[in-house]
Residue frames as qw, qx, qy, qz and C-alpha x, y, z in Angstrom:
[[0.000, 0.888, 0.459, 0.000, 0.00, 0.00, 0.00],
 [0.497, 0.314, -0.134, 0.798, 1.50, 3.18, -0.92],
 [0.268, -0.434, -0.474, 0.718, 1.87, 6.00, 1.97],
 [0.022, 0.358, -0.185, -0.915, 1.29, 8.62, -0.63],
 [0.577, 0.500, 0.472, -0.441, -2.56, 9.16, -2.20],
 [0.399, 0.164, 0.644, 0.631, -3.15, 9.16, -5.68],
 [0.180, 0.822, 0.304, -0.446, -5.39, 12.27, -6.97],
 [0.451, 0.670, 0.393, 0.440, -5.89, 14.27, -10.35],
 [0.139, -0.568, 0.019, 0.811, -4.58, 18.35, -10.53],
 [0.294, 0.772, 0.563, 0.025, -6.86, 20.58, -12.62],
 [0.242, -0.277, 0.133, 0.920, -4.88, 24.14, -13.93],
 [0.264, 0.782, 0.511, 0.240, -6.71, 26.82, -14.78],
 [0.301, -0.035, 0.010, 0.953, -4.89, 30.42, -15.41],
 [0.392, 0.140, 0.064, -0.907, -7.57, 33.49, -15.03],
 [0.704, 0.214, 0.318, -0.597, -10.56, 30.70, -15.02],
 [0.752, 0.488, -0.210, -0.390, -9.50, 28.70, -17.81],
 [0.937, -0.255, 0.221, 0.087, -8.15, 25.54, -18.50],
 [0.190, 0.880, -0.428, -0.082, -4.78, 25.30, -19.28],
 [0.950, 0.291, -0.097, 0.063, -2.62, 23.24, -20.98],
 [0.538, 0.551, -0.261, 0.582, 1.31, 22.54, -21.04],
 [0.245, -0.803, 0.256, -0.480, 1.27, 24.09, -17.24],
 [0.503, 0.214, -0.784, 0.293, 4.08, 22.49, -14.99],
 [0.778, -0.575, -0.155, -0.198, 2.44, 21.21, -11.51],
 [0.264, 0.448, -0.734, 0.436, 4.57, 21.43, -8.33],
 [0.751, -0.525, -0.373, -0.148, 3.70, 18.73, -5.53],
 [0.363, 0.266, -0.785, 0.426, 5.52, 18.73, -1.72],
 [0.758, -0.488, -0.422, -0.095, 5.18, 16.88, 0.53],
 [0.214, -0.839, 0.139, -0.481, 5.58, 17.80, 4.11],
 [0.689, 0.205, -0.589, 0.369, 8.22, 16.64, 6.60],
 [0.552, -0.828, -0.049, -0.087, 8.27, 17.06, 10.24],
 [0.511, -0.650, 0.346, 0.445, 12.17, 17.09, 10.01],
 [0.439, -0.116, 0.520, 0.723, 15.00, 17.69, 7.41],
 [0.160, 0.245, -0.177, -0.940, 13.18, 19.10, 4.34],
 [0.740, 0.311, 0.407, -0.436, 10.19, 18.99, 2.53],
 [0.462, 0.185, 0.706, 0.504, 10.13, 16.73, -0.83],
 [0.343, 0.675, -0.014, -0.654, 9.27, 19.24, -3.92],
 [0.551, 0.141, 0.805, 0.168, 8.19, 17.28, -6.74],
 [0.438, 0.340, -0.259, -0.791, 7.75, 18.38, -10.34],
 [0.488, -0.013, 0.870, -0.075, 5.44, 16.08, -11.44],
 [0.364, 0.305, 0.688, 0.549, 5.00, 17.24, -15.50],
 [0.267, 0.085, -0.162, -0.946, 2.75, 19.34, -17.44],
 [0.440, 0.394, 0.592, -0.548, -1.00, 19.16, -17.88],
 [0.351, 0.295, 0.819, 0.345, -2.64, 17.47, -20.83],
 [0.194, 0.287, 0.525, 0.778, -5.17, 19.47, -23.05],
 [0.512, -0.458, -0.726, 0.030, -7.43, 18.92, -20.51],
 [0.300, -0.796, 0.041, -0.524, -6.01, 20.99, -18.18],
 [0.856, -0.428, 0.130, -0.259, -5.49, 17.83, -16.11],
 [0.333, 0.461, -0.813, 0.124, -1.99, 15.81, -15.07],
 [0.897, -0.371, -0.210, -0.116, -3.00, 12.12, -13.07],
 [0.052, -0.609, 0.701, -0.368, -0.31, 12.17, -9.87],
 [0.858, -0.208, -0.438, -0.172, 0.22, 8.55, -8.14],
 [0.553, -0.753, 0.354, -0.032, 1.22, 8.03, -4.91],
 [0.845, -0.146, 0.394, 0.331, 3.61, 5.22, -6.14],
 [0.460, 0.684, -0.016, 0.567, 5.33, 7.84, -8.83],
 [0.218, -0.886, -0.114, -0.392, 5.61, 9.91, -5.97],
 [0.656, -0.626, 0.422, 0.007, 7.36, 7.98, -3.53],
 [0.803, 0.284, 0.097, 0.515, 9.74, 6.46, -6.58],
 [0.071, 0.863, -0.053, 0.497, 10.65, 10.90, -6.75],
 [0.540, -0.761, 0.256, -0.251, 11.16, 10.67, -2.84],
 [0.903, -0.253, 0.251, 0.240, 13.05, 7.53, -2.70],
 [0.804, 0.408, 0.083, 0.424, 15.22, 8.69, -5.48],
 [0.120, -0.861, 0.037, -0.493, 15.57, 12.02, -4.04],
 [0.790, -0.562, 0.245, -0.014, 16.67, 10.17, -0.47],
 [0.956, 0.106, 0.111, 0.251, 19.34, 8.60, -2.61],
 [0.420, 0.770, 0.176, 0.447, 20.77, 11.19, -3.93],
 [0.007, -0.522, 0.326, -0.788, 21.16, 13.50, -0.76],
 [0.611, -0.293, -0.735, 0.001, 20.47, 11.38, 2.13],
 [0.212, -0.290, -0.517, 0.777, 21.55, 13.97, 4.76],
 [0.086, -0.012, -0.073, -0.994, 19.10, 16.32, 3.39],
 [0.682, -0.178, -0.338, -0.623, 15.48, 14.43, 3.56],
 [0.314, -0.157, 0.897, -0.268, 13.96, 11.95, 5.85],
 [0.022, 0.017, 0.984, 0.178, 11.99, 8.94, 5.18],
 [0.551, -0.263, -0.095, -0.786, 8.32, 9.27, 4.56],
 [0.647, 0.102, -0.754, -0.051, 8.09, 5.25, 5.55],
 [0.434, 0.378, -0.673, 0.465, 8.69, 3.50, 8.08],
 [0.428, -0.767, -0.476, 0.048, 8.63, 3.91, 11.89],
 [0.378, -0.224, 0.113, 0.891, 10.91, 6.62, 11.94],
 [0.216, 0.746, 0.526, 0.345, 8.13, 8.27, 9.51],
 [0.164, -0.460, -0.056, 0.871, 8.91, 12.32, 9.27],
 [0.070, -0.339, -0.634, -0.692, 5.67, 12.67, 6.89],
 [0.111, 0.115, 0.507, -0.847, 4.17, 14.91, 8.35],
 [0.350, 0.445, 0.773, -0.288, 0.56, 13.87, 6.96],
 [0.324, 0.755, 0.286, -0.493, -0.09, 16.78, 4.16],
 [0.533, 0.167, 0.433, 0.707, 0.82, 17.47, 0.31],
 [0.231, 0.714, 0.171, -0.638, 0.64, 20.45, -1.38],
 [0.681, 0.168, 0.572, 0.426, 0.01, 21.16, -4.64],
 [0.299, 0.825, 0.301, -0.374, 0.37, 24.07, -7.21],
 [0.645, 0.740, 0.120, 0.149, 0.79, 25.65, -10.95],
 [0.677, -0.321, 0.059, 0.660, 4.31, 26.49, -10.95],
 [0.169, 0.941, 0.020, -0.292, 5.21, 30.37, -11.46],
 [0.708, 0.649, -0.105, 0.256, 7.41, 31.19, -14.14],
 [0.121, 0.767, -0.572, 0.264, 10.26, 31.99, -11.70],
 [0.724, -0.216, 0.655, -0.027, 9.97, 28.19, -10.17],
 [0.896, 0.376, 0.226, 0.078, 10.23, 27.32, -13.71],
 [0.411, 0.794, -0.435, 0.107, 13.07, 28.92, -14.32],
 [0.278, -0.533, 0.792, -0.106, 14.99, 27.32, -11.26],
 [0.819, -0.112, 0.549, -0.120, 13.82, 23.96, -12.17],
 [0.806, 0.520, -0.076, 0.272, 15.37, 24.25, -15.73],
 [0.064, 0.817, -0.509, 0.264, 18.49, 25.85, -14.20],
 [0.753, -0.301, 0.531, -0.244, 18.30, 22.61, -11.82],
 [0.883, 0.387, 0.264, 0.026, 17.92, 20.55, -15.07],
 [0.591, 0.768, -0.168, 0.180, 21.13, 21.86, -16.50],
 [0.092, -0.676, 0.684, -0.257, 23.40, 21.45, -13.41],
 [0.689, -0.219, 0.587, -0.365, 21.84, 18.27, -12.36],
 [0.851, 0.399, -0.188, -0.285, 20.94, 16.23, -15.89],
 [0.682, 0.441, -0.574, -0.107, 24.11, 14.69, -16.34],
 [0.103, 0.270, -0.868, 0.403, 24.79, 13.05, -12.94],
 [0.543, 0.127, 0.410, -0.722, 20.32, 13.00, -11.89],
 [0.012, 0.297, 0.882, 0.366, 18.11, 10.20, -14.10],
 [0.379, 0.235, 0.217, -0.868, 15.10, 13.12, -14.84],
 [0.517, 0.466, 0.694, -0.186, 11.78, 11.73, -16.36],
 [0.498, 0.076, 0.495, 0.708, 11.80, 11.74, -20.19],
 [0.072, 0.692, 0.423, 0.581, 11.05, 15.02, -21.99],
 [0.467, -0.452, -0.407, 0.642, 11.60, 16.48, -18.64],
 [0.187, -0.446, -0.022, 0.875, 13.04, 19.71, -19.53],
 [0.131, -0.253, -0.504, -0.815, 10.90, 19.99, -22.99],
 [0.221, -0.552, -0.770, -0.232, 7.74, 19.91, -21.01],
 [0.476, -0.482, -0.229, 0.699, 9.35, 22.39, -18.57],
 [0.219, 0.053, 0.412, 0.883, 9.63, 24.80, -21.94],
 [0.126, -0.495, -0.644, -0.570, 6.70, 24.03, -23.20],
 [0.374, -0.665, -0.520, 0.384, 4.99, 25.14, -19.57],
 [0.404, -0.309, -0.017, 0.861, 7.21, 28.61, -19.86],
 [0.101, 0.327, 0.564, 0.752, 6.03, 29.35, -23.39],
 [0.161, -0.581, -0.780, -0.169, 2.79, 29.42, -21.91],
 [0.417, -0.616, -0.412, 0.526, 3.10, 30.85, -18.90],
 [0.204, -0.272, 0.260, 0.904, 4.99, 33.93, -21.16],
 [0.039, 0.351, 0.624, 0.697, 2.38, 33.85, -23.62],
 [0.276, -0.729, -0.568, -0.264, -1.26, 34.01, -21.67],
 [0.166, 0.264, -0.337, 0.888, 0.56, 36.22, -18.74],
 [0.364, -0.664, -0.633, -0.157, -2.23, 34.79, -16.32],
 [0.143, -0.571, 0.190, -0.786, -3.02, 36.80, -13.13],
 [0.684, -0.292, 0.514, -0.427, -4.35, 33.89, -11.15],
 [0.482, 0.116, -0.811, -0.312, -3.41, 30.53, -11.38],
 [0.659, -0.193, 0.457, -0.565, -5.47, 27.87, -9.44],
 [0.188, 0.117, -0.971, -0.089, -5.63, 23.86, -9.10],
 [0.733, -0.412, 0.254, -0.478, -8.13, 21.82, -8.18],
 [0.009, -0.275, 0.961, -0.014, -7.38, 18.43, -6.78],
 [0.736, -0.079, -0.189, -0.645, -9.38, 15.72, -7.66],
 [0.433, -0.287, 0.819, -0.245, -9.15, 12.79, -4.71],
 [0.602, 0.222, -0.713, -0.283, -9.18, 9.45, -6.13],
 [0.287, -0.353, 0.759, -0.466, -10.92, 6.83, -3.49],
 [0.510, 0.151, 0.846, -0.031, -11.82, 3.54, -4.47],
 [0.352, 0.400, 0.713, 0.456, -11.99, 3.95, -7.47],
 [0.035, 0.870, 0.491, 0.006, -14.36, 7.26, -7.08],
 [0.499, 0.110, 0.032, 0.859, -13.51, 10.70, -8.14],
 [0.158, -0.877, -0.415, 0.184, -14.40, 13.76, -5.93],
 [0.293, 0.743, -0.071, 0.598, -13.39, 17.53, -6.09],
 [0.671, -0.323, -0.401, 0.533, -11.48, 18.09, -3.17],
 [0.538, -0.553, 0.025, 0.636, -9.97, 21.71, -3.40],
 [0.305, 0.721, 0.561, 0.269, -10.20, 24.71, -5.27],
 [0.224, -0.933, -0.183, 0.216, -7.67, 27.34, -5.02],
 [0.425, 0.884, -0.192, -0.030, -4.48, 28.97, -6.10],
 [0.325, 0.437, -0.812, 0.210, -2.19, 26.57, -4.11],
 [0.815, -0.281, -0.212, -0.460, -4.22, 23.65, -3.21],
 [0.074, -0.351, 0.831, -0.425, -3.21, 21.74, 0.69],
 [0.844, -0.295, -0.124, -0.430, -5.02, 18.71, 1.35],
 [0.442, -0.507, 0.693, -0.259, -4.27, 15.76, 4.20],
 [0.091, 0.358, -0.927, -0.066, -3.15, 12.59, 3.54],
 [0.831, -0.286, -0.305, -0.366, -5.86, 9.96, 3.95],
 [0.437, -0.663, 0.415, -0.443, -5.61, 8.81, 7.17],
 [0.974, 0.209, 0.044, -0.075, -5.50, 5.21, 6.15],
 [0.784, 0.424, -0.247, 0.381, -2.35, 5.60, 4.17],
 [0.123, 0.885, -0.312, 0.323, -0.45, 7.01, 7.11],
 [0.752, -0.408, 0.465, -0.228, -0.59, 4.54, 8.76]]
């Protein structure tokens, strides 16, 4: 069972759906740091599907990588502190995460198209010059999809289930 939910992210810039827009997820830590997860761009839709079990692969690699710098979400030692956020990344998180992508790339294993979807996200972002972005999250339980969250940097708790 994975620790980390699975749920849908909706982008809309000034009310509208949007495409091509990069989604940041982190997750919260009660010690060391939080995990900050780019987890792609949004489909035509508007909409990118996030799994917990993509999520914690990100974290576990991320632990690997810089082990003093993160704790385990797992475990009994657990330092997940119970919450994720999630929101549209602003064009100055998109710059650092291609600046990331260009020091990191050749020593980091990024997720393919990485940095083109990263572009493509910019373009946008440069073209429509929103004024509000906003997510919702749609929660995925058994199988059932609800609207959770509606706002401009959407925080929802873990299911209690999976923290355990």
């Amino acid at each position: 069972m994975n620790l980390l939910p699975d749920f849908n992210v909706v982008c809309k810039l000034d009310g509208q759906i949007a495409a091509d827009i990069s989604v940041l997820v982190r997750v919260a830590m009660r010690t060391k740091n939080d995990f900050s997860i780019v987890v792609g761009a949004t489909d035509s839709l508007g909409r990118i599907a996030v799994t917990g079990a993509s999520l914690e692969e990100d974290v576990a690699s991320t632990i690997s990588m810089f082990p003093m710098d993160y704790s385990d979400i797992g475990g009994a030692d657990s330092a997940f502190a119970g919450s994720i956020t999630v929101h549209a990344m602003t064009m100055p998180e998109v710059e650092s995460a291609l600046r990331a992508y260009d020091y990191f790339s050749k020593v980091v294993i990024y997720p393919q198209n990485y940095r083109s979807k990263l572009e493509a996200g910019y373009r946008q972002l440069m073209k429509l010059a929103p004024r509000r972005m906003e997510v919702e999250i749609e929660d995925i339980v058994d199988g059932t999809l609800t609207t959770r969250i509606s706002t401009g940097s959407s925080a929802f708790p873990a299911m209690a289930a999976a923290i355990h």
